[in-house]
C-alpha positions as CSV (number, residue, x, y, z in Angstrom):
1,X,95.6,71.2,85.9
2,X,93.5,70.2,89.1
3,X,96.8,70.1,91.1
4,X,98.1,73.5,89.8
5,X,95.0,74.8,90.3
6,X,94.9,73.0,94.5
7,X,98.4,75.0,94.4
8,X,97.7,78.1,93.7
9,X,94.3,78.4,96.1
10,X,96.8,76.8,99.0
11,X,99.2,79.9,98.1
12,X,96.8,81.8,97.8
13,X,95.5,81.2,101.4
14,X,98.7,81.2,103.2
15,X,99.9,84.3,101.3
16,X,97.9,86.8,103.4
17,X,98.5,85.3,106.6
18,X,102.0,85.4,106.0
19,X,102.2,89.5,104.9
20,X,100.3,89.9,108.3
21,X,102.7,88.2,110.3
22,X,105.9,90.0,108.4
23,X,104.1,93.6,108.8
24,X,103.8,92.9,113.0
25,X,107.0,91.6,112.6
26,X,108.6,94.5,110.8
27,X,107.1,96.9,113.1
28,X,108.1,95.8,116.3
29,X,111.6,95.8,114.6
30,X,112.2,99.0,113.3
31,X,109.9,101.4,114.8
32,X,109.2,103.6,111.9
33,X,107.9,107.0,111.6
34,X,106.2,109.0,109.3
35,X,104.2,107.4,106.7
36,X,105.9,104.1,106.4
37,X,105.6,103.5,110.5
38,X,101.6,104.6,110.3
39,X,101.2,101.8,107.5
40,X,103.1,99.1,109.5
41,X,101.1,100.4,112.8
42,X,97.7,100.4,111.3
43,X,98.0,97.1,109.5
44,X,99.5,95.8,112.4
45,X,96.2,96.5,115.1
46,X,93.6,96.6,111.9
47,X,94.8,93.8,109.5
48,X,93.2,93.9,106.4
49,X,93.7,95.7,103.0
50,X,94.6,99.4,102.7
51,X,92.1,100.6,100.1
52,X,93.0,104.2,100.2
53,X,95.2,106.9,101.8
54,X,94.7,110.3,102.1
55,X,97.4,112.8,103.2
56,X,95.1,115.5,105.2
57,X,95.9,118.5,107.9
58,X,93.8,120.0,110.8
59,X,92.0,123.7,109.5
60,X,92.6,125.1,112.4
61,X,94.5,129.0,113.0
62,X,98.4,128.6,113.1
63,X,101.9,128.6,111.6
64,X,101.8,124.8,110.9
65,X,98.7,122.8,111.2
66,X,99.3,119.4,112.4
67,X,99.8,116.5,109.3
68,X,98.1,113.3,109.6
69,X,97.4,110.2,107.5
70,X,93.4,109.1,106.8
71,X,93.5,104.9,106.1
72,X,90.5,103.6,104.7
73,X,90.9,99.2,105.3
74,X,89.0,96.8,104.8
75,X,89.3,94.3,107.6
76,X,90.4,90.5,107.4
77,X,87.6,89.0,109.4
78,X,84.8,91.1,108.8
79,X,85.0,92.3,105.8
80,X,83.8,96.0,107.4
81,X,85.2,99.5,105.8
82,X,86.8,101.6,108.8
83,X,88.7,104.8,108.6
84,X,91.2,105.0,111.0
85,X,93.9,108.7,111.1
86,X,97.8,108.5,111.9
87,X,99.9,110.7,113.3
88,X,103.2,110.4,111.5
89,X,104.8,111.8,114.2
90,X,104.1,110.5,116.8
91,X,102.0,107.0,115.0
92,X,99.1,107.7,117.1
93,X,96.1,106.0,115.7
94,X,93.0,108.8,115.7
95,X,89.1,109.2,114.8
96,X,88.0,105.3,114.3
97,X,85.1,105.2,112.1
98,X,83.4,102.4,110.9
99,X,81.7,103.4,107.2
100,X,78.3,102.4,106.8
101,X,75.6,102.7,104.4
102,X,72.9,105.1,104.9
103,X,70.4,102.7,105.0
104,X,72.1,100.8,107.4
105,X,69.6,100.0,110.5
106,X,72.6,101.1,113.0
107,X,72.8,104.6,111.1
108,X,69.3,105.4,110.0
109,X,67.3,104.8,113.3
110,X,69.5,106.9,115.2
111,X,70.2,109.6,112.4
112,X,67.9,112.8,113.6
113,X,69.1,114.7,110.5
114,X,68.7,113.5,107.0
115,X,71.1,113.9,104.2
116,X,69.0,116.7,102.6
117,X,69.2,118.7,106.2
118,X,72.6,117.9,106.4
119,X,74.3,119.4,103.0
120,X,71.6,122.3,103.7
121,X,73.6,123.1,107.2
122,X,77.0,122.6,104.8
123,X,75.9,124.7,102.5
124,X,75.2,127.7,105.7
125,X,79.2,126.4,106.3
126,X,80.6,127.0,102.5
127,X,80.3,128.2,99.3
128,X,82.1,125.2,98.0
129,X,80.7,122.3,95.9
130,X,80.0,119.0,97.5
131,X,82.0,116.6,95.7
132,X,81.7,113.1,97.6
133,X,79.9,112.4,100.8
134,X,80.0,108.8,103.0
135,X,78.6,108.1,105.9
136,X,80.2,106.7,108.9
137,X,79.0,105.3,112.5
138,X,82.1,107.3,115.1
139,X,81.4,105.7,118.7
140,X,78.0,104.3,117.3
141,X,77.1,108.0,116.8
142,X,75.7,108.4,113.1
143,X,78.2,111.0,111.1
144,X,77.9,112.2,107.5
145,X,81.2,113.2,106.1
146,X,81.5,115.7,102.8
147,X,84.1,116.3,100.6
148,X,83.8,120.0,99.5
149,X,85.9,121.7,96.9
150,X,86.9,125.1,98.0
151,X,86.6,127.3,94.3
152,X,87.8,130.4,96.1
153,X,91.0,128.8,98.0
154,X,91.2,126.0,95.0
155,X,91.3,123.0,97.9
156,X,89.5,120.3,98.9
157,X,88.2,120.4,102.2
158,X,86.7,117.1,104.2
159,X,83.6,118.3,106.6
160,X,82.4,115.7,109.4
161,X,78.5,116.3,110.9
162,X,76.8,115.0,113.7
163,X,74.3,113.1,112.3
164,X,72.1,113.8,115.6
165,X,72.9,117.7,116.1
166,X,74.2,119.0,112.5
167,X,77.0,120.3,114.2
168,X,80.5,120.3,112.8
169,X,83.0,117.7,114.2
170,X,85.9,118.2,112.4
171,X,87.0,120.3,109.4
172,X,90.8,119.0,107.6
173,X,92.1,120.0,104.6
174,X,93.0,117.2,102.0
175,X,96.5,117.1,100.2
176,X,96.1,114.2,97.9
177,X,94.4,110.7,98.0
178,X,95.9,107.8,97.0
179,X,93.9,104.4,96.0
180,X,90.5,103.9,95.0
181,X,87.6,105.4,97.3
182,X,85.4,103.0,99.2
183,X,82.1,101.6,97.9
């Protein structure tokens, strides 16, 4: 039992570091696109474990706002939550965020607005119902992102503030999430 046991944590180690080395492999091979070449790029510079994805498009005036993929991973070494977009065009990786808790000392000491101020300013943005909120450090800059169901369109829209100014960063549409959402 001891030596099945010896086994399987020695597989079990060398699994992982294996995947890793297939997925760089893989991508400098076949140079996907679309959703399959963002997975192989963003495993391949963030290695780690893909615990959500979310399909998502810019709101901005147009025919065809621009499509991108939103990876939440937990890294290998660290063990840190980041969210990291893809282009599935074009596989540029987009809008690093590292998600933090709000007590963290690295977001609340430089934080100028607090959560209550912030859904306030949300709330002069939208009608819509605050569904989910994290918050995130973006270039060591404190940012509180909401997740805000639109009754009167029927969507789901994600709203990013400054946690310094209460401005709006970025406003993108989601199309469906896949996985679990992070902690």
């Amino acid at each position: 039992m001891a030596k099945f046991i010896l086994s399987l944590t020695i597989f079990g180690y060398l699994l992982p570091a294996y995947c890793h080395a297939q997925v760089a492999d893989t991508f400098t091979r076949l140079k996907l696109k679309g959703f399959p070449g963002c997975v192989l790029k963003v495993l391949n510079k963030y290695p780690g474990v893909i615990l959500s994805v979310e399909a998502e498009r810019t709101k901005k005036p147009g025919p065809k706002p621009e499509l991108f993929y939103e990876f939440d991973v937990e890294l290998d070494r660290s063990k840190k939550i980041i969210e990291i977009e893809c282009n599935p065009n074009t596989l540029e990786l987009m809008d690093y965020e590292e998600e933090v808790e709000i007590t963290d000392e690295r977001f609340s000491e430089n934080a100028l607005i607090s959560l209550e101020k912030a859904k306030l300013l949300l709330k002069e943005k939208t009608k819509g119902e605050i569904i989910e909120f994290e918050t995130s450090l973006q270039n060591g800059k404190p940012v509180y992102e909401f997740d805000v169901f639109e009754k009167d369109q029927g969507i789901e829209v994600e709203y990013e503030l400054d946690g310094v100014t209460g401005l709006i960063l970025e406003t993108e549409i989601e199309l469906f999430e896949i996985g679990k959402s992070s902690p």
